[in-house]
C-alpha positions as CSV (number, residue, x, y, z in Angstrom):
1,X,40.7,14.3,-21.2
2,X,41.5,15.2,-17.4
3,X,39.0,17.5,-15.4
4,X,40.9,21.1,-15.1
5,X,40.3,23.5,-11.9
6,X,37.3,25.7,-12.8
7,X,37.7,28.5,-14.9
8,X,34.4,30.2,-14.7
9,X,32.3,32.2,-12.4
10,X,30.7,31.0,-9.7
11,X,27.6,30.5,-11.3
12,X,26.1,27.3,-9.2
13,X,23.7,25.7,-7.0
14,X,25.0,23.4,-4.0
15,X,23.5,20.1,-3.5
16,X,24.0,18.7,-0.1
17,X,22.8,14.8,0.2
18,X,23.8,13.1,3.5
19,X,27.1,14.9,4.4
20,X,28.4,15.3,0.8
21,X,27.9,18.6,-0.6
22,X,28.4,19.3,-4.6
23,X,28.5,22.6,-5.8
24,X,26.7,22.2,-9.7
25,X,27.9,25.3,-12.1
26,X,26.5,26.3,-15.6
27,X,26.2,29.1,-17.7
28,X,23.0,28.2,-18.8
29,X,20.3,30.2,-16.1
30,X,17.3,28.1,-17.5
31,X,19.0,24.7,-16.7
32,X,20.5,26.2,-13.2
33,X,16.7,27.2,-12.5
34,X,15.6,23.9,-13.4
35,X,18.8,22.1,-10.5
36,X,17.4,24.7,-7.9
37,X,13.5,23.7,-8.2
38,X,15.0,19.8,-9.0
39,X,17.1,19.5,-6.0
40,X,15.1,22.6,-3.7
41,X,15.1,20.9,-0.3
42,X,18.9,19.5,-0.3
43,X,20.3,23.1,-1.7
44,X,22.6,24.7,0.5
45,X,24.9,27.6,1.5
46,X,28.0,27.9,-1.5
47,X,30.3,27.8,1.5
48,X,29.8,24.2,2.4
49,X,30.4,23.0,-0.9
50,X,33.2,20.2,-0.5
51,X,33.3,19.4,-4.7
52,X,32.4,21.3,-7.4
53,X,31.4,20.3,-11.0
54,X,31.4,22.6,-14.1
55,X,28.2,21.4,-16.0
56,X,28.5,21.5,-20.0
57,X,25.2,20.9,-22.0
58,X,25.4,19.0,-24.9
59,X,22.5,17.3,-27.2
60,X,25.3,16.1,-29.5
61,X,26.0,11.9,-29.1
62,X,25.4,12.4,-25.9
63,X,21.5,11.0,-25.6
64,X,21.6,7.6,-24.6
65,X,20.1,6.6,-20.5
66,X,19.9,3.1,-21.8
67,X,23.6,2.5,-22.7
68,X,25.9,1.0,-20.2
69,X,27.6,2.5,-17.3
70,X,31.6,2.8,-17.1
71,X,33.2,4.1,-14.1
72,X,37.1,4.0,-14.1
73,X,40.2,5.2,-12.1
74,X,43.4,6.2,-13.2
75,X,45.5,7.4,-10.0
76,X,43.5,10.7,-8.8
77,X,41.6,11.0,-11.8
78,X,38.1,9.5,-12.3
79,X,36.2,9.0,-15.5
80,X,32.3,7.7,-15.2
81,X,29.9,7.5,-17.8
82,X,26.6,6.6,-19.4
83,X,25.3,7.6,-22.9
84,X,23.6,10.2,-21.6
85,X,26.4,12.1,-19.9
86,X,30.1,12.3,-19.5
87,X,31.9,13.2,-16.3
88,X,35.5,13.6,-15.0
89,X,36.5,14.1,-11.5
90,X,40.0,14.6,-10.3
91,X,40.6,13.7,-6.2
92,X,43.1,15.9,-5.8
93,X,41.1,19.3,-6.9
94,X,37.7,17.8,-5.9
95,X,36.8,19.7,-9.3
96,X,35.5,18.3,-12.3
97,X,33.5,18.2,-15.2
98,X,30.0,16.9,-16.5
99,X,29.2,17.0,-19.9
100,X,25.6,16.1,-20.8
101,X,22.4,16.2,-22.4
102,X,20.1,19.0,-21.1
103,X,17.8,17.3,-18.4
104,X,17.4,16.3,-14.8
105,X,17.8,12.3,-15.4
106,X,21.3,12.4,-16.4
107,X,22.6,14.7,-13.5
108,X,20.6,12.8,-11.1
109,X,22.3,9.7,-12.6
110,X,25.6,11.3,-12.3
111,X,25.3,12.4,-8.8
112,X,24.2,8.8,-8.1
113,X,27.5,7.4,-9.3
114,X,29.4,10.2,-7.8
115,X,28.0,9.5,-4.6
116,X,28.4,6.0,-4.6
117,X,32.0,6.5,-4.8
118,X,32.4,9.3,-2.3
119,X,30.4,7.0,0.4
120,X,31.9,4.0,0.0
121,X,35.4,6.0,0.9
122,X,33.5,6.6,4.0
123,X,31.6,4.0,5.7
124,X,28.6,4.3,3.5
125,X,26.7,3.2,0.8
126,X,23.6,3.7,-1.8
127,X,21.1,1.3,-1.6
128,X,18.1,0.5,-4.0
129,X,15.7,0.8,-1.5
130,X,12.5,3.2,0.1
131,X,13.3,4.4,3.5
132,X,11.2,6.4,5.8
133,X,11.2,7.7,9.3
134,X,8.8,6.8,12.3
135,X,9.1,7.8,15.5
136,X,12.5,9.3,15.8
137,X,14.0,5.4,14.0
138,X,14.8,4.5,10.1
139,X,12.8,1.8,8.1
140,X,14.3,0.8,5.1
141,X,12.8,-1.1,2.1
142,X,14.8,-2.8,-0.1
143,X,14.2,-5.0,-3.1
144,X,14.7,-4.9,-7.1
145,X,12.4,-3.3,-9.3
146,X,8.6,-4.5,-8.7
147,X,9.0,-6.0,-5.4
148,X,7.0,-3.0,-3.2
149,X,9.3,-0.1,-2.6
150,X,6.8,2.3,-4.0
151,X,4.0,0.7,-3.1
152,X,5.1,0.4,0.6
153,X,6.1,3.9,0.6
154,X,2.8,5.5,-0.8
155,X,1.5,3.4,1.9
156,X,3.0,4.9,5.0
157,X,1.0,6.8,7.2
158,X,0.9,10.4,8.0
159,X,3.2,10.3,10.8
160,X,5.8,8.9,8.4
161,X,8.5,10.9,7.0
162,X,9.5,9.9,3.0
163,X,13.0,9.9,2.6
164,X,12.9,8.4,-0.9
165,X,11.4,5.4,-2.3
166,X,13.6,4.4,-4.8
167,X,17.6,5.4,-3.9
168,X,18.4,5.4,0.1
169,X,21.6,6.7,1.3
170,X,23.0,5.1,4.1
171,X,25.2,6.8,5.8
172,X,28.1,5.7,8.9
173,X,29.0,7.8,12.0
174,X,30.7,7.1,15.5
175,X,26.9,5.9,16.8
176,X,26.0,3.7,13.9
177,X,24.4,3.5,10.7
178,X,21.8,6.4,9.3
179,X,19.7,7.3,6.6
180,X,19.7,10.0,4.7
181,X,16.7,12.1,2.8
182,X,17.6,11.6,-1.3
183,X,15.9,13.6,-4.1
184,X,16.4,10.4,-6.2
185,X,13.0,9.7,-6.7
186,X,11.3,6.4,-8.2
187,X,7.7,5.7,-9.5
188,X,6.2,8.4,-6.7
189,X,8.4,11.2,-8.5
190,X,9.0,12.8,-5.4
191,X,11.8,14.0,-3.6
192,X,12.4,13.3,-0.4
193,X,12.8,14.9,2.9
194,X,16.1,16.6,3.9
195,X,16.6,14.6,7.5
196,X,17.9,11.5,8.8
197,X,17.5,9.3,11.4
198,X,19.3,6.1,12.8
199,X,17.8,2.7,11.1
200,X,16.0,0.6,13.0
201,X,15.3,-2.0,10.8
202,X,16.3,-3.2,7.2
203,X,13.4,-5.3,5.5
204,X,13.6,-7.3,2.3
205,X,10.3,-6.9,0.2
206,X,8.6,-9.3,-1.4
207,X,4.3,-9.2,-2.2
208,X,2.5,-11.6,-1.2
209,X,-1.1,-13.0,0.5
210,X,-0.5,-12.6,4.0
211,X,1.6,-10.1,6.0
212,X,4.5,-11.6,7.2
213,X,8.0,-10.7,8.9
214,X,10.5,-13.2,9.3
215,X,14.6,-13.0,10.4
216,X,17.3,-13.5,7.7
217,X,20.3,-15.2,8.7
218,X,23.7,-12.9,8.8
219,X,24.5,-14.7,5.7
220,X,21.9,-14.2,3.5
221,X,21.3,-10.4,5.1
222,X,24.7,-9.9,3.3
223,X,24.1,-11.0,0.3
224,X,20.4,-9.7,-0.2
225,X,22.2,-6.2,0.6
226,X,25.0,-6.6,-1.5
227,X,22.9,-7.4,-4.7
228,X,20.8,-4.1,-3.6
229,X,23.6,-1.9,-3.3
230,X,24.3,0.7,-6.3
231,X,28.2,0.4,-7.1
232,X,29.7,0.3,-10.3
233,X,33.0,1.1,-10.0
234,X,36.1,-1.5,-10.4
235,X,38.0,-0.6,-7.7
236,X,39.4,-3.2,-5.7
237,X,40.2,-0.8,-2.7
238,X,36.5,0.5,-2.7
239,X,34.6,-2.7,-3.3
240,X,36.0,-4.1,-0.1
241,X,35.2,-0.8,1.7
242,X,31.6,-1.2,0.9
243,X,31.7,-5.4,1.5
244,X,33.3,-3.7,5.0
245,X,30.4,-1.9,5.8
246,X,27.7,-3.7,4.9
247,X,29.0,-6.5,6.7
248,X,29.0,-3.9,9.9
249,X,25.6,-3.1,9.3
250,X,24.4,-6.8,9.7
251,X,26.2,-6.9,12.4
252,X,24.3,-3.9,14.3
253,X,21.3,-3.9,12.7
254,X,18.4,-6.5,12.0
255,X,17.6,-7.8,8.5
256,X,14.0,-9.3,7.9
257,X,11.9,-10.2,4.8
258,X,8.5,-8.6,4.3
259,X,6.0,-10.4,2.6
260,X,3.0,-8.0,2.6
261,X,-0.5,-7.7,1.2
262,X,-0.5,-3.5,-0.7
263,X,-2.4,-2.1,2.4
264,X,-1.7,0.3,4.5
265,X,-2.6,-2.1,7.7
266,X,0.9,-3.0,6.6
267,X,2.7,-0.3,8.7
268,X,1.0,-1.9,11.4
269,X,4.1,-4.4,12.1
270,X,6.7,-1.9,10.7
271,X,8.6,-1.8,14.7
């Protein structure tokens, strides 16, 4: 089934992440109270809203976070799903549907798929990784489950800004390569702050004995970023788009690995 235009009222909240802003409408007030206090620092005037998405709640075979994702195309129309929620989108409209189970995980999962699709259409990219900002520049964490985003995010120190620790957007303009506050939250199960800065630094994380920064070759920066970058769709067009930018952000920005001991003296050599 193909997403239709909406047919309802206007009965939403809109969720601006980066410069992609989704308008999210139900009927259900409880649930729509629930998106507001969910998604409170990144909800935004109705007029910005660039998509819009009808939200349907559903508890029947629809309960499943653990199943596989599918993400397909079929000219403007997109289909992506998990077994937790099902959602259409059609290009043309920018309108679409979501039909899932009634809690916050499966919308956030949904908007992460969306968005990974939108950004990578435009220079950008999500990327499992913490981020925060210091001093007016962007330091972003990345690494697979267990190697320190959390840790090195409930680490920083007060004059850090938390942007997420789990899901970073990055995010591409004329003067380089940002990123952007996320209410994607990991292990800290907090949302992030609404701002952005340019990135300074990209660091791979890995725990270890001593402190220790050290350069990664161009080569290896891409491919430690690549394996770190959320993107499930099979979309030939889009895949190169994100190899594209990724490959542009080695090329501006530096790429180290941080081995680091889980103390705050840590953020010491974060420059």
């Amino acid at each position: 089934m193909r997403a239709q235009p909406n047919s309802v009222p206007d009965r939403g909240i809109v969720v601006r992440i980066g410069d992609v802003a989704v308008n999210l409408r139900t009927n259900d007030h409880a649930y729509r109270r629930k998106l507001r206090n969910h998604y409170k620092p990144f909800v935004g005037p109705m007029e910005n809203a660039e998509f819009s998405f009808d939200i349907e709640l559903t508890d029947s075979g629809i309960n499943d976070p653990e199943d596989e994702v599918s993400v397909k195309r079929s000219s403007s129309f997109w289909c992506f799903q998990r077994g937790d929620f099902h959602a259409e989108w059609n290009m043309a409209s920018n309108t679409g549907t979501i039909r899932q189970s009634a809690n916050l995980y499966s919308i956030d999962a949904a908007l992460r798929i969306f968005h990974t699709v939108v950004l990578a259409a435009r220079g950008g990219f999500l990327l499992h990784a913490a981020s925060a900002i210091r001093n007016g520049r962007a330091f972003v964490f990345m690494g697979a489950s267990g190697a320190g985003k959390t840790t090195i995010a409930s680490l920083a120190p007060l004059d850090a800004t938390l942007l997420t620790d789990e899901v970073s957007y990055i995010g591409s303009d004329s003067a380089g390569y940002r990123a952007f506050g996320t209410p994607f939250a990991g292990e800290l199960a907090k949302c992030g702050e609404n701002v952005s800065a340019p990135i300074s630094v990209v660091y791979l994380l890995a725990q270890g004995g001593t402190n220790q920064i050290e350069r990664i070759s161009a080569s290896d920066a891409v491919r430690m970023l690549l394996a770190n970058t959320l993107f499930f769709a099979q979309d030939h067009d889009l895949i190169r788009s994100v190899f594209q930018s990724v490959c542009r952000l080695v090329d501006q920005i530096p790429v180290h690995r941080l081995t680091f001991v889980p103390d705050a003296c840590v953020w010491e050599d974060i420059v």
